[in-house]
VOPAGU-2260 file (C-alpha; in pm, 1 decimal, decimal comma):
REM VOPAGU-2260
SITE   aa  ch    i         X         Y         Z
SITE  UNK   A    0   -1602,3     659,0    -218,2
SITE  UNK   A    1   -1800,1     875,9      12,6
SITE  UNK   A    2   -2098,9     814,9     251,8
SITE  UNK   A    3   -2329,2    1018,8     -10,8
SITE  UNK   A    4   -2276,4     711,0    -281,0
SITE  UNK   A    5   -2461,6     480,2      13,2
SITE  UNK   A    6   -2739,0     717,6     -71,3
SITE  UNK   A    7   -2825,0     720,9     277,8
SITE  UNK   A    8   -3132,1     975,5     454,0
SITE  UNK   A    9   -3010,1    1296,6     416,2
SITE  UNK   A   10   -3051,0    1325,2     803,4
SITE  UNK   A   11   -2810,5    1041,2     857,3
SITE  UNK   A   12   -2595,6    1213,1     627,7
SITE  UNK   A   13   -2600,2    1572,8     848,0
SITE  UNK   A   14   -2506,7    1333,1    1173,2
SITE  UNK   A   15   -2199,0    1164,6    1009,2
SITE  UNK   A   16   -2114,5    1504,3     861,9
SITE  UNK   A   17   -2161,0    1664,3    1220,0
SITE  UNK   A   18   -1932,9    1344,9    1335,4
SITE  UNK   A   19   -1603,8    1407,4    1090,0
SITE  UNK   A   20   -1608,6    1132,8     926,1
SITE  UNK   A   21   -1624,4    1177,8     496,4
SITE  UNK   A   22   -1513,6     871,4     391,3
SITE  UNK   A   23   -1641,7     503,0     524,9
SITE  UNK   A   24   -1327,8     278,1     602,4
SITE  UNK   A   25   -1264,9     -84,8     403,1
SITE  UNK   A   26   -1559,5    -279,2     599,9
SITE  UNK   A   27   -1818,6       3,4     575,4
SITE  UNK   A   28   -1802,4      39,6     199,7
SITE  UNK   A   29   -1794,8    -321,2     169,3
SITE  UNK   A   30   -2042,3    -409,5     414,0
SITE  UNK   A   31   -2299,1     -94,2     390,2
SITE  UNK   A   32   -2412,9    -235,5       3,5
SITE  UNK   A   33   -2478,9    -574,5     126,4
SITE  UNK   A   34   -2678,0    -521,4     419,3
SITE  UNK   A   35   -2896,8    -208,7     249,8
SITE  UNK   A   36   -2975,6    -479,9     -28,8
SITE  UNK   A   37   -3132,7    -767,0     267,8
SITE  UNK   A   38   -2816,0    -967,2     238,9
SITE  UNK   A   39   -2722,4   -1163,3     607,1
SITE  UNK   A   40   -2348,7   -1128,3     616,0
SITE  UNK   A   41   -2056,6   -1276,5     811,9
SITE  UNK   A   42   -1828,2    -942,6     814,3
SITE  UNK   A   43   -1471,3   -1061,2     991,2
SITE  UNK   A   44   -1210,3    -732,5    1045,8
SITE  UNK   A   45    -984,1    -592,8    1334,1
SITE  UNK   A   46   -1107,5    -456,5    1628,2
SITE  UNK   A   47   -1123,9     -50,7    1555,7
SITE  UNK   A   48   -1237,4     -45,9    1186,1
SITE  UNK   A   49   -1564,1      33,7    1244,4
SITE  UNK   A   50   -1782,9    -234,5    1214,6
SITE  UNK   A   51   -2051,3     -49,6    1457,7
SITE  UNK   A   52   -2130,6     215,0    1200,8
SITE  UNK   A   53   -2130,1     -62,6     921,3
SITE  UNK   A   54   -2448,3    -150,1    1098,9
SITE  UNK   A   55   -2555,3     112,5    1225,0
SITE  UNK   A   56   -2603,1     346,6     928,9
SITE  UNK   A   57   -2811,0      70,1     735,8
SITE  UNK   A   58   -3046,7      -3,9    1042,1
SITE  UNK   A   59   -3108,3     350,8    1049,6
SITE  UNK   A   60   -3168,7     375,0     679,7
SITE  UNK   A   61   -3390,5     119,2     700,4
SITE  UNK   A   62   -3611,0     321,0     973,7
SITE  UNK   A   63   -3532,6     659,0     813,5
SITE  UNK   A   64   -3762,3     464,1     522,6
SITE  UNK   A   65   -3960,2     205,9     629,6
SITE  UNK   A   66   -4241,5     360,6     839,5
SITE  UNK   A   67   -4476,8     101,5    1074,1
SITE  UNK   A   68   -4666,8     137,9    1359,6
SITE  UNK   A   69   -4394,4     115,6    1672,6
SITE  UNK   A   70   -4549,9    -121,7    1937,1
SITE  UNK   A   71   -4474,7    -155,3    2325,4
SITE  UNK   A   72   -4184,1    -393,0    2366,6
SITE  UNK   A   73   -4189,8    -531,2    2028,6
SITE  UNK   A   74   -3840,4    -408,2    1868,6
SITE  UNK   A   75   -3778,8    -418,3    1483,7
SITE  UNK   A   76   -3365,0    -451,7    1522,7
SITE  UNK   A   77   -3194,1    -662,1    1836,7
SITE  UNK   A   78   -2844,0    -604,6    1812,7
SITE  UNK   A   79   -2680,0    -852,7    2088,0
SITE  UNK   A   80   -2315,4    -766,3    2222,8
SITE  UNK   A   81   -2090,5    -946,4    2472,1
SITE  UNK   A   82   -2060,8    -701,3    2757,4
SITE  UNK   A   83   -2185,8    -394,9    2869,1
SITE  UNK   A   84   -1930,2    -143,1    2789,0
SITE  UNK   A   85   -1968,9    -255,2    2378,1
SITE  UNK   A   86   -2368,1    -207,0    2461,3
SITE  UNK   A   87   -2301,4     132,7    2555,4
SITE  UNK   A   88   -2056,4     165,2    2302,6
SITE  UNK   A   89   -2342,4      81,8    2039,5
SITE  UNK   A   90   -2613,5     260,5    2192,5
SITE  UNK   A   91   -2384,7     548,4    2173,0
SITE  UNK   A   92   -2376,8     536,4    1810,3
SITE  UNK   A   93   -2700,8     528,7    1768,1
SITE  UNK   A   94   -2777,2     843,4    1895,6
SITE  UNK   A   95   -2509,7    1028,6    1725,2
SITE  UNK   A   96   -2545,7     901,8    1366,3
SITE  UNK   A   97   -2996,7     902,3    1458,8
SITE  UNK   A   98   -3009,8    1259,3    1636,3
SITE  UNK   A   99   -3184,7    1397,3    1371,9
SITE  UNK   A  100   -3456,5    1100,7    1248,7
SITE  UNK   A  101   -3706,6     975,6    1476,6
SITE  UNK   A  102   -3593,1     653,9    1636,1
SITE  UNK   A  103   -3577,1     517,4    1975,4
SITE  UNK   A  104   -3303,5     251,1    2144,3
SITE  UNK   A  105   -3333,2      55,7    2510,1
SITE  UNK   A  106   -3019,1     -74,2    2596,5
SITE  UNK   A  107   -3066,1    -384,7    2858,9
SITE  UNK   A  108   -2764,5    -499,5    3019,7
SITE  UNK   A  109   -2649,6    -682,3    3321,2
SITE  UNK   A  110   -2529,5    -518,5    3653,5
SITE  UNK   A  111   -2815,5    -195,0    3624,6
SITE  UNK   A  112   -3150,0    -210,8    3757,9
SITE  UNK   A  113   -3423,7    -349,7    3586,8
SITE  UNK   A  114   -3650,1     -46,2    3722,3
SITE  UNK   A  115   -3580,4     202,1    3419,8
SITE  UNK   A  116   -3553,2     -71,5    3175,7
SITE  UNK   A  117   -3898,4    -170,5    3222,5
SITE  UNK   A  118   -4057,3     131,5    3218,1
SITE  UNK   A  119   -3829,0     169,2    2888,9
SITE  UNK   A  120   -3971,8    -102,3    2775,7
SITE  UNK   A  121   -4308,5     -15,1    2822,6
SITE  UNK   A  122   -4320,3     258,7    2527,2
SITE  UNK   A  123   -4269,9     230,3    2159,1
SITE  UNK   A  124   -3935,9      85,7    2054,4
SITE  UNK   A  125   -3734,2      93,8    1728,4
SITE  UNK   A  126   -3387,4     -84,2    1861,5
SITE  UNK   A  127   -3278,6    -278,0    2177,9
SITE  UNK   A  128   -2936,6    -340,9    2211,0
SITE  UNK   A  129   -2920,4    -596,0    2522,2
SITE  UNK   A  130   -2660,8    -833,9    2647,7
SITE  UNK   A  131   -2751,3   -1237,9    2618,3
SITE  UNK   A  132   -2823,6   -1292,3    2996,9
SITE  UNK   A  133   -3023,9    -984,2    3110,4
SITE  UNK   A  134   -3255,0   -1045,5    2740,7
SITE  UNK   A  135   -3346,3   -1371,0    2835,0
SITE  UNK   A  136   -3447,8   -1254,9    3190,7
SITE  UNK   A  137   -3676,0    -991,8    3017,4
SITE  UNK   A  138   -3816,7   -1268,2    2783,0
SITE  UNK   A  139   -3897,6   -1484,5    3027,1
SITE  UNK   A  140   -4025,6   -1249,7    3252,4
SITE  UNK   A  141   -4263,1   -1128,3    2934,9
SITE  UNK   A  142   -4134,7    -804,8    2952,1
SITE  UNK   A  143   -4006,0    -791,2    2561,9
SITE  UNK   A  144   -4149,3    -929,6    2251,5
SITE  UNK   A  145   -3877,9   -1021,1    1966,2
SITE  UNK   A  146   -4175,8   -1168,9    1721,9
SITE  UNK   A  147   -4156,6    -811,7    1524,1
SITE  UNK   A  148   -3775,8    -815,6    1473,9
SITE  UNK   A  149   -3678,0    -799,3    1142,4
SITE  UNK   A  150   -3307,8    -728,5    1210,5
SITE  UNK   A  151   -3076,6    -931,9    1439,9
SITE  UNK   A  152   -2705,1    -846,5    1478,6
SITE  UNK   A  153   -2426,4   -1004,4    1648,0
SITE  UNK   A  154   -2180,3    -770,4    1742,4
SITE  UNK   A  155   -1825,9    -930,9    1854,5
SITE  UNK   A  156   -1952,4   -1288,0    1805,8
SITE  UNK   A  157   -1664,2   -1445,1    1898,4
SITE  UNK   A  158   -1625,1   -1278,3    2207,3
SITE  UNK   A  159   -1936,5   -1397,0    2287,8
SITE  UNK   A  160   -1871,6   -1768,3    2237,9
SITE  UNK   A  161   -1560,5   -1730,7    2413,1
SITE  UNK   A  162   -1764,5   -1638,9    2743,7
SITE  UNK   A  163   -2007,3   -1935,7    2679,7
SITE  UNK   A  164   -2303,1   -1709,6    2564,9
SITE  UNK   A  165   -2368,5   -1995,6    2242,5
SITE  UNK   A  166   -2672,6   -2158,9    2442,3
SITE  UNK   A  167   -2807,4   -1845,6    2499,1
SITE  UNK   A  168   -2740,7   -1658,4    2151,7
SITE  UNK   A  169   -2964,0   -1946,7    1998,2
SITE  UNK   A  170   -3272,4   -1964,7    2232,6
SITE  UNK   A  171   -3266,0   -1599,4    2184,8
SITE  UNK   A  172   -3245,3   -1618,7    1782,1
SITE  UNK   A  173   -3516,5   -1864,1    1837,9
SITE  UNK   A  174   -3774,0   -1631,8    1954,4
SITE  UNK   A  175   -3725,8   -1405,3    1646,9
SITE  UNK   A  176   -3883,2   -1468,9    1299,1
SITE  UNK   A  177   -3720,1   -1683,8    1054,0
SITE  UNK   A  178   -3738,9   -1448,7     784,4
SITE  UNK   A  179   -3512,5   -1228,6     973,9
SITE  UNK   A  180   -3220,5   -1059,1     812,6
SITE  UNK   A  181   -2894,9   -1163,6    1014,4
SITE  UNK   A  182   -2604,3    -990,2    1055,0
SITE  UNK   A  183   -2283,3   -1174,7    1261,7
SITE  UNK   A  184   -1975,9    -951,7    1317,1
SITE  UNK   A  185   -1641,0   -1058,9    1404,1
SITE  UNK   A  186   -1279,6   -1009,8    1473,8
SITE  UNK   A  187   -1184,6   -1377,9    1436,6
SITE  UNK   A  188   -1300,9   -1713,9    1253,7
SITE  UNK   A  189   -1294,3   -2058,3    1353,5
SITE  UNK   A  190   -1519,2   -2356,2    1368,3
SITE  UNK   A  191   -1769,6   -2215,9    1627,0
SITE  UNK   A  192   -1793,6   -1944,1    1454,5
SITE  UNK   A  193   -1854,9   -2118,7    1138,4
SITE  UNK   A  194   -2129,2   -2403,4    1266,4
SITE  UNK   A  195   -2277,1   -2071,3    1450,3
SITE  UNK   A  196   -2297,7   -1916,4    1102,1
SITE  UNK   A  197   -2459,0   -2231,2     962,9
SITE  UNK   A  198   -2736,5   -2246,3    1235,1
SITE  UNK   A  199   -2865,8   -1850,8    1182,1
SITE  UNK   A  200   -2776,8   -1740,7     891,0
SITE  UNK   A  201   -2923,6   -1783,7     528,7
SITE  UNK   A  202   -2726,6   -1748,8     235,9
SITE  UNK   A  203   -2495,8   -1525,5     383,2
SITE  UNK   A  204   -2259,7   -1284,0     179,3
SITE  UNK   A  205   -1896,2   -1285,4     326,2
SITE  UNK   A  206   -1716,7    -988,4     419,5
SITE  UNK   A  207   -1343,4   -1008,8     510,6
SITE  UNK   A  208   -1103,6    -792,8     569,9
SITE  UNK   A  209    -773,2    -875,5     399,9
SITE  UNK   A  210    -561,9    -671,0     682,2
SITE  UNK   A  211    -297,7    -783,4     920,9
SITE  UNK   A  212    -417,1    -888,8    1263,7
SITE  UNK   A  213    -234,4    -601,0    1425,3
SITE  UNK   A  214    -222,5    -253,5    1295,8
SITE  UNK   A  215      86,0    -108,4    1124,4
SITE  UNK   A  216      41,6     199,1    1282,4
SITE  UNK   A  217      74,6      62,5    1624,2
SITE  UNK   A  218     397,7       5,7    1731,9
SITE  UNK   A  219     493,2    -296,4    1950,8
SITE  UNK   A  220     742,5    -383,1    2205,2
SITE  UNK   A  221     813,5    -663,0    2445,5
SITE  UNK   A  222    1002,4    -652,5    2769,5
SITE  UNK   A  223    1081,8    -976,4    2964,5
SITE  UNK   A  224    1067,8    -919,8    3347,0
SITE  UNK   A  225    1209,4   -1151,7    3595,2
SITE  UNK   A  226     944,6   -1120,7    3850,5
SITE  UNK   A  227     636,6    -857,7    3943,1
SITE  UNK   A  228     885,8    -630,0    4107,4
SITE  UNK   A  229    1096,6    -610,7    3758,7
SITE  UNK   A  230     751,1    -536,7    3618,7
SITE  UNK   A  231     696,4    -259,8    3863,2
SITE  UNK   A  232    1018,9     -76,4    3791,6
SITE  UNK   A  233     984,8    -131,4    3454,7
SITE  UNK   A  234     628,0       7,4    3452,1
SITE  UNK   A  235     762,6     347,6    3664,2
SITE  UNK   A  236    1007,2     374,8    3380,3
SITE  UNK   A  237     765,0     389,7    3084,4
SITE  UNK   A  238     510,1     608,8    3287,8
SITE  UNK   A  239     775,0     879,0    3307,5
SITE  UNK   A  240     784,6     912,0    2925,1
SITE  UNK   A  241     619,7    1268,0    2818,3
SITE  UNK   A  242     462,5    1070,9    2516,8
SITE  UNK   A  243     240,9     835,4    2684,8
SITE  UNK   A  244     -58,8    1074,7    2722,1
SITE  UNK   A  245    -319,6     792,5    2839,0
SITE  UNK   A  246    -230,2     413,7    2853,8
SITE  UNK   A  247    -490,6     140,3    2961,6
SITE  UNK   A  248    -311,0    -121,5    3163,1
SITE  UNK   A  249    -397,5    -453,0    3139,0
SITE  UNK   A  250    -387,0    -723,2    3430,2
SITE  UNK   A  251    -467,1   -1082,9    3467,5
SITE  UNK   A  252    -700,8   -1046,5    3765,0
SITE  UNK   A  253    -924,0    -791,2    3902,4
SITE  UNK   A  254    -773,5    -808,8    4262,9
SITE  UNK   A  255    -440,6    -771,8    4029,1
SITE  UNK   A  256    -566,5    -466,9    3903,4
SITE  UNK   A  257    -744,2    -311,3    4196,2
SITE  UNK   A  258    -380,6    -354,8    4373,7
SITE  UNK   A  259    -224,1    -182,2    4070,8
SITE  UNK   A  260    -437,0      57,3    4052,3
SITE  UNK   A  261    -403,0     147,4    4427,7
SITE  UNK   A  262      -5,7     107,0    4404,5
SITE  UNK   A  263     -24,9     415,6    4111,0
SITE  UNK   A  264    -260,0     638,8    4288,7
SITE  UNK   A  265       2,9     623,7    4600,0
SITE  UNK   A  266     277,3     729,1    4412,2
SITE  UNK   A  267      77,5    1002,0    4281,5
SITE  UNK   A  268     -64,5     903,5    3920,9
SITE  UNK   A  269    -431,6     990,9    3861,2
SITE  UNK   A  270    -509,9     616,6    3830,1
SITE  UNK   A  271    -845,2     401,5    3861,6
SITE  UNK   A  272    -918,6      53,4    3777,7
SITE  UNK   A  273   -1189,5    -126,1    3581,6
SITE  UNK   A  274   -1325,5    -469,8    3613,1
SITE  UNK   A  275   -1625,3    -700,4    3583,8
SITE  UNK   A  276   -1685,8    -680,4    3979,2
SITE  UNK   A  277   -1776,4    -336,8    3985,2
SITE  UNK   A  278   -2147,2    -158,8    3946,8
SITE  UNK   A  279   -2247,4     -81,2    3617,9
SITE  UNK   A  280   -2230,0     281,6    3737,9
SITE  UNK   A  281   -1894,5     301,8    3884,4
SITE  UNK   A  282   -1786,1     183,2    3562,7
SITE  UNK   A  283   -1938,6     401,2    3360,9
SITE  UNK   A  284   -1807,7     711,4    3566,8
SITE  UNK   A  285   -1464,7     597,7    3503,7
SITE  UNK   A  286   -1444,2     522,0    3177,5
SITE  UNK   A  287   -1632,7     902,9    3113,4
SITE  UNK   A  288   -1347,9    1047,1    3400,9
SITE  UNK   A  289   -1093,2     838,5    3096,1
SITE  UNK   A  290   -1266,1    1042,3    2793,8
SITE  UNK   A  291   -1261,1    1402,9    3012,4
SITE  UNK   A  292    -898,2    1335,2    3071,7
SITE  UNK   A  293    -934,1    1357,6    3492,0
SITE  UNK   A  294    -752,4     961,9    3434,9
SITE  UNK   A  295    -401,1     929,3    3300,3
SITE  UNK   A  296    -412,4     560,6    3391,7
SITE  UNK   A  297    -677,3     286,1    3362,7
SITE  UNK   A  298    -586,4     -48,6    3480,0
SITE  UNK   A  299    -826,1    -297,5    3340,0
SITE  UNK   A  300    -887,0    -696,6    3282,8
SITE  UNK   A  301   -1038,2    -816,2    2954,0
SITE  UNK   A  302   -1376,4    -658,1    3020,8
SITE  UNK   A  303   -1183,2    -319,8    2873,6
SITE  UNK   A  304   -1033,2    -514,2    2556,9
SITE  UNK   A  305   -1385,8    -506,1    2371,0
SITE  UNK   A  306   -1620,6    -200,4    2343,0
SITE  UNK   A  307   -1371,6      95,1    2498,4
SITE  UNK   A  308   -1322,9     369,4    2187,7
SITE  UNK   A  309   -1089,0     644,7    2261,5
SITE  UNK   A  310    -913,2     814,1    2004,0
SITE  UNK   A  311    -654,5    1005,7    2313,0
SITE  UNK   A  312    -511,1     632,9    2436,4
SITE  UNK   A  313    -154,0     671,2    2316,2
SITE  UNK   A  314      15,7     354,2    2499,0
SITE  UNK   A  315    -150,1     -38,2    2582,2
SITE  UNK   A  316      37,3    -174,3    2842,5
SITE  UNK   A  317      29,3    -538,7    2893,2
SITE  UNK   A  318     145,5    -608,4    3285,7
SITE  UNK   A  319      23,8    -932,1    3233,2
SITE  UNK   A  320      54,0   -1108,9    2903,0
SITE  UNK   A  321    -311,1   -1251,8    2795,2
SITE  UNK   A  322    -310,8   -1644,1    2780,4
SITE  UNK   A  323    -577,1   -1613,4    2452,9
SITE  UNK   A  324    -382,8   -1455,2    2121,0
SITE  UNK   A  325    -707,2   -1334,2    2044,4
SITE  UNK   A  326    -706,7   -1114,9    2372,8
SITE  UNK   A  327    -395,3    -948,1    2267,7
SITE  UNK   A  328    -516,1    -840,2    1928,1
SITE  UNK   A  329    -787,4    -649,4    2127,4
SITE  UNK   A  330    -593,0    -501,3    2383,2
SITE  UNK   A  331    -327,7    -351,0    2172,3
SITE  UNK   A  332    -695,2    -213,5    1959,1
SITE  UNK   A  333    -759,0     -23,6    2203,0
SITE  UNK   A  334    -471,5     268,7    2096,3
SITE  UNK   A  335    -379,9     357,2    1770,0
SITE  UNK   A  336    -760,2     461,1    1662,2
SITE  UNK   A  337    -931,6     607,2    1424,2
SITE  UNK   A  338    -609,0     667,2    1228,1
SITE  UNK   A  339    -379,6     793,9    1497,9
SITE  UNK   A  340     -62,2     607,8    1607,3
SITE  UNK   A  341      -9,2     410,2    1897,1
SITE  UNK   A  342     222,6     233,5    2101,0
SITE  UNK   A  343     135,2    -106,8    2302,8
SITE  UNK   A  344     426,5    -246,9    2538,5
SITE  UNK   A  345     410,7    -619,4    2695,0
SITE  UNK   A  346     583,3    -771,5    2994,4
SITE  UNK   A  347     690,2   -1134,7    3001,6
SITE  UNK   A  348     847,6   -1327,7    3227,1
SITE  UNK   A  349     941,3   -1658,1    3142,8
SITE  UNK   A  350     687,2   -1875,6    3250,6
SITE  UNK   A  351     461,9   -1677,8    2939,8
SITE  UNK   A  352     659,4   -1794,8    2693,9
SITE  UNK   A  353     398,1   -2069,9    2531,7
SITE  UNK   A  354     147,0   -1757,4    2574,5
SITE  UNK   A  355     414,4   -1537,3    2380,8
SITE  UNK   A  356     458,8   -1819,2    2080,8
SITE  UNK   A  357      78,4   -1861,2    2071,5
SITE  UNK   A  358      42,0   -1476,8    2024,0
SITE  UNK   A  359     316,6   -1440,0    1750,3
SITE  UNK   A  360     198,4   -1713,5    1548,1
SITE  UNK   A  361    -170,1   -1607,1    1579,5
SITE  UNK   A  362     -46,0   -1259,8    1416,1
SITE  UNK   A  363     234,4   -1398,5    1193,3
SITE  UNK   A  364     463,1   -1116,4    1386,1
SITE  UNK   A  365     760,9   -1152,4    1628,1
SITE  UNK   A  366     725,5    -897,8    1900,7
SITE  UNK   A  367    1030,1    -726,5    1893,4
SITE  UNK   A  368    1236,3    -770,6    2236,5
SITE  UNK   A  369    1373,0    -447,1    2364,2
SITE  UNK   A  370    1562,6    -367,5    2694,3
SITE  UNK   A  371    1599,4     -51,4    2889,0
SITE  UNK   A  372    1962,8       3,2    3022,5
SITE  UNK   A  373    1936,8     -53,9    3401,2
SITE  UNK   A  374    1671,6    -205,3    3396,9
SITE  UNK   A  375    1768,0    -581,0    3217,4
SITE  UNK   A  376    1641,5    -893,3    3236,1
SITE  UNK   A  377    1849,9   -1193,5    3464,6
SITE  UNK   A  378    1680,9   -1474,3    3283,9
SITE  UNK   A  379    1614,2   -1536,2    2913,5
SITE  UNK   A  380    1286,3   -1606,8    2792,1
SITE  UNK   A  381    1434,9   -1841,8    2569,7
SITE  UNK   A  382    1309,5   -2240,0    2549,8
SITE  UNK   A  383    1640,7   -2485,4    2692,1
SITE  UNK   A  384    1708,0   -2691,6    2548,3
SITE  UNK   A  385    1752,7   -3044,8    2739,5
SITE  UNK   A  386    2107,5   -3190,4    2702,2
SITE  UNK   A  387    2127,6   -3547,2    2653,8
SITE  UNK   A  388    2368,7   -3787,8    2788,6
SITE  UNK   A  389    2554,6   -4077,7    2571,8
SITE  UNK   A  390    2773,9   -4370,2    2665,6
SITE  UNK   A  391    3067,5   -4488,2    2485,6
SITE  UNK   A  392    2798,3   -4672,3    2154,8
SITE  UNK   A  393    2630,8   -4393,1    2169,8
SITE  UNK   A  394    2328,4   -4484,5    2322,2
SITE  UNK   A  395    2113,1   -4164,8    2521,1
SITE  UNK   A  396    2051,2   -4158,2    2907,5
SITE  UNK   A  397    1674,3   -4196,7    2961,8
SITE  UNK   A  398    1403,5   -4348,8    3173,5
SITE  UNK   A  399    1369,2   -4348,3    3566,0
SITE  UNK   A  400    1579,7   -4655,1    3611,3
SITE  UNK   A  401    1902,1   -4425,8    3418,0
SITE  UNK   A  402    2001,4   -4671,0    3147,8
SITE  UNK   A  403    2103,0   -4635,9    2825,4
SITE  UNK   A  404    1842,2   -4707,3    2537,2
SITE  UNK   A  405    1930,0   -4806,6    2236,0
SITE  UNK   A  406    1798,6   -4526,8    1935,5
SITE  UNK   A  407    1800,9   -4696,3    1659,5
SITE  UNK   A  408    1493,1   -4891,7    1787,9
SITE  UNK   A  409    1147,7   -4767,9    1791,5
SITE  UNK   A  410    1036,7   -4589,9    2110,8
SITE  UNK   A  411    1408,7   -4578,5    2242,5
SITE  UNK   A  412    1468,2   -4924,4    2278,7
SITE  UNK   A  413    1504,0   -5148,9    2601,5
SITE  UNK   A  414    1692,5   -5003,6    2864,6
SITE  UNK   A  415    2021,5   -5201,3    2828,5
SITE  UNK   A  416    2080,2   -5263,3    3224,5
SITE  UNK   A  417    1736,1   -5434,9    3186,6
SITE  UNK   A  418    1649,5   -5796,8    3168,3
SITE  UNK   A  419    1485,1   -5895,8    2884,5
SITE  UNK   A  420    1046,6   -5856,7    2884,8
SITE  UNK   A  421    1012,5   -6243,4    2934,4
SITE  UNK   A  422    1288,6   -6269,0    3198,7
SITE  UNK   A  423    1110,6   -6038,7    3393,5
SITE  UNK   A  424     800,6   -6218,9    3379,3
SITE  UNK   A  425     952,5   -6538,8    3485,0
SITE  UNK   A  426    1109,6   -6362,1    3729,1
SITE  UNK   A  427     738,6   -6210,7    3851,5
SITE  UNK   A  428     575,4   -6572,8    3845,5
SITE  UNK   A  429     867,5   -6737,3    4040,5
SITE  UNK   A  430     809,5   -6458,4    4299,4
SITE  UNK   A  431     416,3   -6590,6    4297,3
SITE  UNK   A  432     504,5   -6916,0    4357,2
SITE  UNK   A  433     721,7   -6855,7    4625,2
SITE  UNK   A  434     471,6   -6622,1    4771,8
């Protein structure tokens, strides 16, 4: 199957051509039919197998086609994403698959000014692709009108329930026609999800990805760590390797990173960091110093895991393992794109093993444990198991007082240096009386 069977605008065709991409991957082809035909869908798949163009190339069909009179802050698609850098992301697309049809996009996200979003919003638009919280300050600020919108997608869904957004994702849907066509987008499926589903969608056709939850073609490793200065040396070790071309880092907290980040740049690594404290701008420049290769190193939190594509990341490196499973299967998305190969590396001491089981039975994988000579592990990650003590019947040690219960009863038993329950209350109400 090729794009051409989609029988998309010829235009669309010449940008995808232009792009070097022939062939739509598993949730395109299955995805493109459905939406071109009106269907909502629910399309679940990995991070990195291009869901953006699998809605993308039918909202531009659609406006390649459909000609109507544009009007001044009335959009005819909202596409709503969780954070800024999947906005841009998005927008992004837009203009490289809609260079050569008419069409014009506002993205509105948080942490820019509202200045050149308003006067954006003041012309003709086709598409707005807007976070939840900055959209509902232009709504209620009557700056944007979402009663023309015949399109609404949610990209990353899940991330955005994960952040809280679900209040905000319906009052939004509810200032947008009913006869809407709906898309919803993501990389995992629960309950949420579902009664989300339920609430904006009608009749919805399922997409789903029958795939693994992490890529074959990214290899995996874990290394425990006995403390953050084991994770440092360790780190220094892997960053010497030819290989690793570009690596995002990944830490817990954004003074965690901004210290890491600092740490790298002293020993004389072109690093930077990235997190949800800086301005919109400052982000942006780093993430385009990433693409131009002037950054070897990015040390990010979660704000990177969603919404970062670069096809030159070689190695994810996980300096702190993520407490949600779902946060590692985006991290480790982030290399290994668009068909190349990548490598993604996690440190663990052992207060992460609960995080560690949580992520290896969310992906139905053991990480495979490696060591690097020198550099090995004092402690096990390994659960201990508690011994038990038994007297002479066989009876286990237990309880605060230390006696012996007896295990063929339920709960344990009495403790056997204990009176019996109604002793002890005669013994309470003689203390009473005497009292």
């Amino acid at each position: 199957m090729s794009f051409k069977s989609f029988d998309l605008h010829p235009a669309i065709l010449k940008a995808i051509d232009k792009c070097g991409y022939t062939d739509p991957t598993p949730i395109q082809a299955e995805a493109i039919p459905k939406v071109l035909n009106g269907n909502d869908i629910i399309a679940s798949a990995n991070t990195g197998t291009g869901k953006t163009a699998a809605f993308v190339l039918p909202v531009l069909q659609r406006l390649a086609k459909k000609r109507y009179k544009k009007q001044r802050g009335q959009p005819s698609v909202l596409v709503l994403t969780p954070t800024r850098e999947l906005a841009n992301q998005v927008t992004q697309a837009i203009r490289n698959y809609g260079k050569n049809i008419r069409v014009s996009s506002v993205s509105l996200v948080g942490g820019m000014p509202y200045g050149p979003q308003l006067r954006s919003l003041s012309k003709p638009i086709d598409i707005v692709v807007a976070t939840p919280g900055r959209l509902i300050d232009h709504i209620e600020n009557r700056n944007i009108d979402l009663s023309k919108v015949s399109m609404l997608i949610l990209d990353e869904a899940d991330r955005m329930l994960d952040m809280g957004f679900v209040d905000e994702v319906n009052k939004i849907a509810d200032f947008t026609p009913e006869e809407r066509q709906t898309l919803l987008f993501t990389a995992t499926w629960d309950g949420k999800m579902a009664s989300l589903a339920r609430s904006l969608l009608n009749e919805p056709k399922r997409v789903a990805m029958d795939e693994q939850l992490t890529q074959e073609n990214i290899e995996q490793r874990l290394h425990v760590a006995d403390d953050v200065e084991h994770k440092n040396r360790l780190l220094q070790h892997l960053l010497d390797d030819d290989d690793l071309t570009q690596a995002i880092i990944f830490s817990a907290t954004k003074l965690g990173a901004d210290i890491l980040a600092r740490d790298l740049k002293a020993q004389g690594h072109s690093a930077a960091a990235l997190h949800g404290d800086m301005k919109q701008a400052a982000r942006n420049r780093t993430l385009q110093n990433m693409r131009r290769g002037k950054l070897r190193l990015l040390v990010a939190t979660d704000v990177a895991a969603r919404g970062i594509d670069m096809t030159s990341v070689s190695h994810v490196i996980n300096f702190d393992i993520p407490r949600f499973a779902e946060d590692y299967v985006h991290r480790i998305g982030r290399t290994g794109r668009a068909g190349a190969t990548g490598t993604a590396i996690s440190f663990a001491l052992p207060s992460d093993l609960l995080h560690l089981e949580r992520i290896e039975k969310y992906t139905g994988q053991q990480v495979p444990r490696l060591t690097i000579p020198g550099l090995e592990p004092k402690r096990s990650l390994e659960r201990k198991k508690k011994k038990r003590k038994y007297n002479s019947k066989g009876y286990s040690k237990s309880g605060r007082s230390g006696g012996y219960s007896d295990p063929k009863r339920k709960g344990g038993g009495r403790h056997l240096n204990q009176p019996p329950a109604h002793r002890r209350r005669q013994r309470a109400s003689t203390k009473k009386t005497a009292a």
